[in-house]
Phi, psi and omega in degrees: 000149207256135197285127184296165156227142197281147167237141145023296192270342189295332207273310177275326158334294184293349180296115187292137168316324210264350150262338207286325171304310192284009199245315185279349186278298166324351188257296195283345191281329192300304177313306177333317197256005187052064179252160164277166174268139169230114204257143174202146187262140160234153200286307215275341168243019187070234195274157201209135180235132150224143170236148158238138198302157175262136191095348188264140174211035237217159180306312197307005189260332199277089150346304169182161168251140165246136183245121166242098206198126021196074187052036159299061194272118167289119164243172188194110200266140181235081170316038179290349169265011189296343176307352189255349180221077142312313141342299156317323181288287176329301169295347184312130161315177182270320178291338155256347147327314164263009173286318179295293167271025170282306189292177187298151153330117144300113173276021185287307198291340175253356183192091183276001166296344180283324165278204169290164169288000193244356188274161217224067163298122196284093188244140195211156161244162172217150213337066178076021168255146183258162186201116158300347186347141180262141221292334195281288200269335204312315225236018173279098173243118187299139168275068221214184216295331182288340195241012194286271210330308183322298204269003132315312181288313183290318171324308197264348174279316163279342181292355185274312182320288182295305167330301208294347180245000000 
């Protein structure tokens, strides 16, 4: 049987209204850059949106995914340039600061055998506390109306970080 395929608005469907502006402004500025779009059902998160950076085919390429489970929406920016918008890190409400520091630990930093070989663990600051972060959860953040400007702001900050090189 042949895989359905989804489009962009089949995707904003499942999208609570009070998201939906903010889902479509993140789709056209990423499309600006040519990033692709990609839609897929997954068992642990449903219906699932990645964009991927162009030329890239790689987790590192994928600018971020929404996750929509169990009437959630979720994104998760795989920050690899955050060293570069300090400012940005910084300004972050306290409520995704402590989102940040819920996810998991790297273990690259504590063990580097333990982890994969390709990983990029993410070591940082935010007003002046360091965070170890694993490169996969650091940057998984729930969406909701306060933190909608935010996560709009880190988005466009890595995307500039990846364009310029």
């Amino acid at each position: 049987m042949a895989k359905a395929k989804y489009q962009f608005e089949d995707f904003l469907t499942t999208v609570s209204d009070g998201y939906k502006e903010f889902v479509t402004t993140v789709h056209k500025m990423l499309l600006q850059d040519n990033y692709r779009p990609q839609i897929k059902v997954t068992k642990s998160n449903g219906l699932q949106l990645a964009y991927y950076q162009p030329k890239i085919k790689v987790v590192a390429g994928v600018i971020l995914i929404f996750l929509f489970c169990n009437d959630k929406l979720m994104i998760r920016i795989y920050g690899k340039n955050h060293k570069e918008y300090p400012d940005v890190l910084n300004s972050l409400p306290e409520r995704i600061v402590n989102q940040i520091d819920k996810a998991g630990d790297c273990v690259k930093f504590i063990n580097p055998q333990r982890c994969w070989n390709g990983c990029i663990g993410f070591d940082f600051h935010i007003r002046e506390k360091r965070y170890q972060k694993c490169y996969v959860q650091c940057f998984q953040l729930d969406v909701d109306l306060e933190s909608m400007p935010y996560l709009i702001e880190l988005i466009k900050s890595e995307n500039k970080e990846r364009m310029a090189v």
